[in-house]
C-alpha positions as CSV (number, residue, x, y, z in Angstrom):
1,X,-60.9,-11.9,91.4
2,X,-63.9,-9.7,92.2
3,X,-65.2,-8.1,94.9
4,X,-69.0,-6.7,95.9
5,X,-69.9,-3.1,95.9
6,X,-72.9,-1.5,97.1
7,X,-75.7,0.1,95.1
8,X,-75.0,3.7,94.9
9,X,-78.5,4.8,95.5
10,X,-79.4,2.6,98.1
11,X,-76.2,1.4,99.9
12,X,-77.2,-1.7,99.6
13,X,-75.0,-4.6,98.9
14,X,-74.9,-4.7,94.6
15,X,-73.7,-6.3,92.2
16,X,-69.9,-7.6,91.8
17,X,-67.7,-5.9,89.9
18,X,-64.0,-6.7,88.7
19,X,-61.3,-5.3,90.8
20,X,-59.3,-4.2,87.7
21,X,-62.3,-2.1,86.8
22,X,-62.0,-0.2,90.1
23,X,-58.6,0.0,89.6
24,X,-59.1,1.4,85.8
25,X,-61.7,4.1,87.8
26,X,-59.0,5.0,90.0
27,X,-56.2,5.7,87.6
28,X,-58.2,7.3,85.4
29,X,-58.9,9.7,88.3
30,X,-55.9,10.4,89.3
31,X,-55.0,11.3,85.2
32,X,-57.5,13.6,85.4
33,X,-56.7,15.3,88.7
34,X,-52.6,15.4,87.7
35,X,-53.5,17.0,84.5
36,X,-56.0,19.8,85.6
37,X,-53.3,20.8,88.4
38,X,-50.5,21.2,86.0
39,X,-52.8,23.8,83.9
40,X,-53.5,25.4,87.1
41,X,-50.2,26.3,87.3
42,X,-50.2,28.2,84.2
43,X,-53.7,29.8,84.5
44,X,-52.0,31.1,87.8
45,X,-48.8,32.6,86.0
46,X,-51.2,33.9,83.2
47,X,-53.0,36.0,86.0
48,X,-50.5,36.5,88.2
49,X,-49.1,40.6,87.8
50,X,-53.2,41.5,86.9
51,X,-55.1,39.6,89.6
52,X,-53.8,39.5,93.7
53,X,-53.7,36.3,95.2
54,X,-56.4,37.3,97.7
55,X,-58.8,37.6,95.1
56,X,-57.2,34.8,92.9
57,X,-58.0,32.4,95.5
58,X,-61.6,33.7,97.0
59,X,-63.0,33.6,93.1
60,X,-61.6,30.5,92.5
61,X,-63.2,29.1,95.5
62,X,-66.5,30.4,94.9
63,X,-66.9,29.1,91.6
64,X,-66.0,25.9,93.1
65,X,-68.4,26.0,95.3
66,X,-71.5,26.8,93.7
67,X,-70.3,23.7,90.8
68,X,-69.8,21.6,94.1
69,X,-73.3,22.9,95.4
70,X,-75.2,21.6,91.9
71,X,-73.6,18.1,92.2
72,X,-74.3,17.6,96.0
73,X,-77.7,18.6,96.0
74,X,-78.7,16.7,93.3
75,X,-78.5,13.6,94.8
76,X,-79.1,11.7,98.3
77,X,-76.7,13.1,100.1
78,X,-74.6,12.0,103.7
79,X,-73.5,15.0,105.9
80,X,-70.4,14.9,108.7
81,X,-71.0,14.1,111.8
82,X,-69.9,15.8,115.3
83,X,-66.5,13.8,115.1
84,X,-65.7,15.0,111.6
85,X,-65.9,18.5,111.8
86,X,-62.7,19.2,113.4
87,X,-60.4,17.4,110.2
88,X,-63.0,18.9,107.9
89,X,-62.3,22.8,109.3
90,X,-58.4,21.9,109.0
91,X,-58.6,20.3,105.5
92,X,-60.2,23.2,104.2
93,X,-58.6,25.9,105.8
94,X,-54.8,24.4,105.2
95,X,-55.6,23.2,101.8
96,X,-58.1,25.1,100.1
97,X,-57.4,28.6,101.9
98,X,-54.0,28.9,103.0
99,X,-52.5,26.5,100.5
100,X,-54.4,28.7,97.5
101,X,-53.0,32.2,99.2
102,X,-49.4,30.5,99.9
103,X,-49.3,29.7,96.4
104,X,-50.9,32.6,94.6
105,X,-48.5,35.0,96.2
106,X,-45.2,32.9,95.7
107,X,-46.2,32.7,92.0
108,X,-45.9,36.7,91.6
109,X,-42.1,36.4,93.2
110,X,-40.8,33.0,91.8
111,X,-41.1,31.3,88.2
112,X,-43.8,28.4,88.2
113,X,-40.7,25.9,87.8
114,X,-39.3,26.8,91.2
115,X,-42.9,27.1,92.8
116,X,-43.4,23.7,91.4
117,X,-40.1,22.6,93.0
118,X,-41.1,23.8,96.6
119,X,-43.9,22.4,96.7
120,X,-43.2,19.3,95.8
121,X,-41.8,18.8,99.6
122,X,-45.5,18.1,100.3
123,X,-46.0,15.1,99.1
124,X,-42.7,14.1,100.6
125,X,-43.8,15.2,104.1
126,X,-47.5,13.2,103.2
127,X,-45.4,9.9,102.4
128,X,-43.2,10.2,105.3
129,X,-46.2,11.7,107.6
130,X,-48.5,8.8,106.8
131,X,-46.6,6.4,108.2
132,X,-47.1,8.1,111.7
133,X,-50.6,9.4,111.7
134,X,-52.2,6.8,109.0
135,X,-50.3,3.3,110.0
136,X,-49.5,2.9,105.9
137,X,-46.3,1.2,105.9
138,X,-43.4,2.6,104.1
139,X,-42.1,0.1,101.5
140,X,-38.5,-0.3,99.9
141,X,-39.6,0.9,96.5
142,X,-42.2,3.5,97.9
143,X,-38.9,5.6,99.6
144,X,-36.6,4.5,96.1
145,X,-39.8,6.0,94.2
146,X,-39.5,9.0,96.4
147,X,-36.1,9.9,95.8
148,X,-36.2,9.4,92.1
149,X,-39.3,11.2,91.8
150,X,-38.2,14.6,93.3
151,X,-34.8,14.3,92.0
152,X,-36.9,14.6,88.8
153,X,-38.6,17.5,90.0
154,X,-35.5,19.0,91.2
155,X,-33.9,19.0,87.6
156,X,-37.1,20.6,85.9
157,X,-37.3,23.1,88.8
158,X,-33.5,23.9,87.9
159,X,-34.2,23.7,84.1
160,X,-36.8,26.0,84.2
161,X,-35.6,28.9,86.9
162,X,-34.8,32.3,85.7
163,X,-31.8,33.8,86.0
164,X,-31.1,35.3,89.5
165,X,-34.6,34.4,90.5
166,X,-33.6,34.3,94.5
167,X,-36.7,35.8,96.5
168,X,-36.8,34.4,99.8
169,X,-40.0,35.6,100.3
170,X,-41.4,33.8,97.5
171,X,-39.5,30.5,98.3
172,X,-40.8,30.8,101.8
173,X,-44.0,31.0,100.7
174,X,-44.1,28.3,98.2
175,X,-42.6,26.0,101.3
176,X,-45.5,27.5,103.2
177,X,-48.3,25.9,100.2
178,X,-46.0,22.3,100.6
179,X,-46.7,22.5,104.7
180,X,-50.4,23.1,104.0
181,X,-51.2,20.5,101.2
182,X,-49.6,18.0,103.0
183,X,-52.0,18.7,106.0
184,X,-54.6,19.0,104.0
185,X,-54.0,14.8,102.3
186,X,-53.5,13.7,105.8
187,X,-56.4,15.6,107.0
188,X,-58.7,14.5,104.3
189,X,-57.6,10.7,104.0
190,X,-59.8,9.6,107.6
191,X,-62.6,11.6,106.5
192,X,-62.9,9.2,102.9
193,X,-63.5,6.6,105.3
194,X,-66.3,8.2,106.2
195,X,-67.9,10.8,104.0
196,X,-68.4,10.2,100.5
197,X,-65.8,12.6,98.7
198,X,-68.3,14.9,96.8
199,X,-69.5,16.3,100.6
200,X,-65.4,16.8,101.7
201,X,-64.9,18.7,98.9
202,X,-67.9,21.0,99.4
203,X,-67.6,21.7,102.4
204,X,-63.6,21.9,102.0
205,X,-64.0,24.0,99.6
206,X,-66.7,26.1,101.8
207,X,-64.1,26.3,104.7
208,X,-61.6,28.1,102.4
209,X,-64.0,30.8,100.9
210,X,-64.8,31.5,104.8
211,X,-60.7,31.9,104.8
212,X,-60.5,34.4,101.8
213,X,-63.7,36.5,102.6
214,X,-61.4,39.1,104.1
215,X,-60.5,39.8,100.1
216,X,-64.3,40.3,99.2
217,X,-63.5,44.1,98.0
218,X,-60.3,43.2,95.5
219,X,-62.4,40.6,94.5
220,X,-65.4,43.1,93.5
221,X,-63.0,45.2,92.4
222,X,-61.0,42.6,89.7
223,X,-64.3,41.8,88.5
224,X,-65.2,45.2,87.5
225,X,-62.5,46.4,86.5
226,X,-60.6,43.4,84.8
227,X,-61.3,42.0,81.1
228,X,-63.4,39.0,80.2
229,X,-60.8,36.8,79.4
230,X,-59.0,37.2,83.0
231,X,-62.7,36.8,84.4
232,X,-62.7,33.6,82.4
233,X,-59.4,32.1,83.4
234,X,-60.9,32.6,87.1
235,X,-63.6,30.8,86.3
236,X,-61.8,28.0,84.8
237,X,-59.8,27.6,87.7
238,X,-62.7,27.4,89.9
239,X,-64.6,24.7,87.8
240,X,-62.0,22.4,86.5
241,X,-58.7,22.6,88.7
242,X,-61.0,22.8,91.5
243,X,-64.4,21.6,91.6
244,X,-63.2,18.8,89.3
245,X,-59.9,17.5,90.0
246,X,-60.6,18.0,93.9
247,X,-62.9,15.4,93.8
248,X,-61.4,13.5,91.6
249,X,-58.5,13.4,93.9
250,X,-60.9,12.6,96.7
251,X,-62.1,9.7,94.7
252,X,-58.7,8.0,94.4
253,X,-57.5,9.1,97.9
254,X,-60.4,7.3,99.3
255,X,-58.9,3.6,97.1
256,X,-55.5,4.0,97.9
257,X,-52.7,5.2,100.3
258,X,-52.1,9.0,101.1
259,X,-48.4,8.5,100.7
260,X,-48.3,6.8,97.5
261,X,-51.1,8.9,96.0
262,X,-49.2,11.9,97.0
263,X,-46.3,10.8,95.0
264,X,-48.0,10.7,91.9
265,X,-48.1,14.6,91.8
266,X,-44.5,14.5,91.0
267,X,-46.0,14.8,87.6
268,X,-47.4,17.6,87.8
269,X,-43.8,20.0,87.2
270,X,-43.5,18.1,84.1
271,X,-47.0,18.5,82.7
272,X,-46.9,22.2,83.7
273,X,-43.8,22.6,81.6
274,X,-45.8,21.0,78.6
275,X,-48.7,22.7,79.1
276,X,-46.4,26.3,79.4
277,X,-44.9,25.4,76.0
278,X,-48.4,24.7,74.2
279,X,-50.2,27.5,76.1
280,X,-47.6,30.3,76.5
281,X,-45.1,29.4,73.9
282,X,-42.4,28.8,76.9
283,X,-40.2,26.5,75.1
284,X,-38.6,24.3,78.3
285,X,-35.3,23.6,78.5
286,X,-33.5,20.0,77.8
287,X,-33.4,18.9,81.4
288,X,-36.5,19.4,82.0
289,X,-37.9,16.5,79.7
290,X,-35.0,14.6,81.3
291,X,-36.7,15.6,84.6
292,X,-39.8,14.5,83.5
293,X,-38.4,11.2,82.7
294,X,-37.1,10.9,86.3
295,X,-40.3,11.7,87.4
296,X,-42.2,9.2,85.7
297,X,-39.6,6.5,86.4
298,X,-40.1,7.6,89.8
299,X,-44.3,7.3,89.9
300,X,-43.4,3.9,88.3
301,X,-41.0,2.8,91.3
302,X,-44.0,3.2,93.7
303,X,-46.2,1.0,92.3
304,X,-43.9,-1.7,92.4
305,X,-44.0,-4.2,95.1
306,X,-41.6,-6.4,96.7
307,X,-41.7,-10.2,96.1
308,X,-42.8,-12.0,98.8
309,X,-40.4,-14.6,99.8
310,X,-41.9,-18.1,100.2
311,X,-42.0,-20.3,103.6
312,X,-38.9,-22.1,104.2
């Protein structure tokens, strides 16, 4: 089966291409995306007790931004209109500012693994929210997916905790982070259908520097006063977990649904915990690889679709 695409220069009708190419493309993507996350989530606990979440975040984003900047401009490029502006200034201020703040400080007061736990409520609220405000339909093996998946993150979160690790504060904030992504996905999923996803990102990403500015002076002062190697992991989250993945994300957001996109970060706990024990030596615990296989089996369960009866 094959369908026709349009010239990507021109926007003219092309030439046909196979649908399990575009599929390939999309997958692919989203690989990408789930893996640069995870190591987000141990670039954060690397940086953590050195760097303030403030600062964290606004350096983050404006690395981002000037990598978003040299890949917009360098083509033809298609700018919001009127209409758009108003999902756009939420998308980037939920996801990009608060969600990066939210996070950053609920890291300093809670292990990764129980950060990772929290927020996977987002993608929970995106699945069930989508059904309301996007019309996507909630399939039988969508919700069993669902409850398999974060049952799976439930066990690594558990596997993973520290002892006595009870800070309210920080759970609260890491539930805070899970409210905002999920606005953020439901935000940015009309705005694909509109907008290419290299110019939501930008200006996304734009919209949550404009959020942070009011940490401009920590900012100045990590940079002077911090080594080059914290300087670097900054920088690294600014190109790769950011620049990148975000609009990698925005590529397979804008060829699938929000809800069962969403659900494919379940993954993410269980990369982070592999990536921990290469990167940091954090040797994880035995549930949490039978998490990750929970996880997986629930990603799987997603994807599946019901059989169609035939036509008495």
């Amino acid at each position: 089966m094959t369908l026709t695409t349009d010239d990507p220069a021109t926007g003219r009708p092309g030439s046909t291409a196979a649908i399990p190419a575009r599929a390939w493309l999309t997958t692919a993507a989203v690989a990408v995306t789930l893996l640069l996350w995870a190591s987000a989530f141990v670039a954060i606990r690397h940086l953590g007790h050195d760097v303030g979440p403030g600062a964290l975040s606004l350096g983050r984003l404006l690395v981002a931004s000037v990598v978003l900047a040299a890949l917009v401009f360098r083509r033809p490029r298609r700018w919001p209109a009127s209409r758009d502006w108003p999902l756009l200034l939420l998308c980037g201020a939920a996801w990009l500012g608060v969600y990066n703040l939210a996070l950053n400080a609920a890291e300093q007061r809670i292990d990764a693994g129980t950060a990772a736990l929290v927020v996977q409520i987002g993608p929970l609220l995106v699945a069930l929210l989508a059904t309301v405000f996007l019309k996507e339909r909630m399939t039988r093996w969508l919700a069993i997916g669902m409850v398999v998946g974060f049952a799976g993150v439930v066990v690594i979160g558990r596997g993973s905790a520290e002892g006595g690790n009870g800070d309210l504060a920080g759970v609260l904030l890491a539930g805070l982070a899970a409210v905002t992504y999920a606005i953020g996905v439901l935000a940015q999923k009309p705005l694909l259908r509109r907008l290419p996803g290299l110019e939501v990102t930008f200006i996304a990403c734009l919209v949550g520097v404009a959020v942070c500015l009011p940490w401009t002076g920590e900012l100045v002062h990590v940079v002077q006063t911090r080594s080059a190697t914290d300087l670097a992991w900054i920088a690294y989250l600014g190109v790769f977990p950011t620049a990148i993945a975000f609009s990698t994300w925005a590529f397979a957001l804008s060829r699938t649904d929000a809800g069962k996109m969403a659900l494919t970060t379940f993954l993410v706990p269980f990369l982070a915990t592999g990536l921990a024990w290469l990167l940091l030596d954090e040797v994880p615990a035995v549930t949490a690889f039978v998490g990750g296989v929970l996880c997986i089996a629930g990603v799987l369960l997603t994807r599946r679709r019901s059989r169609r009866r035939p036509p008495a």
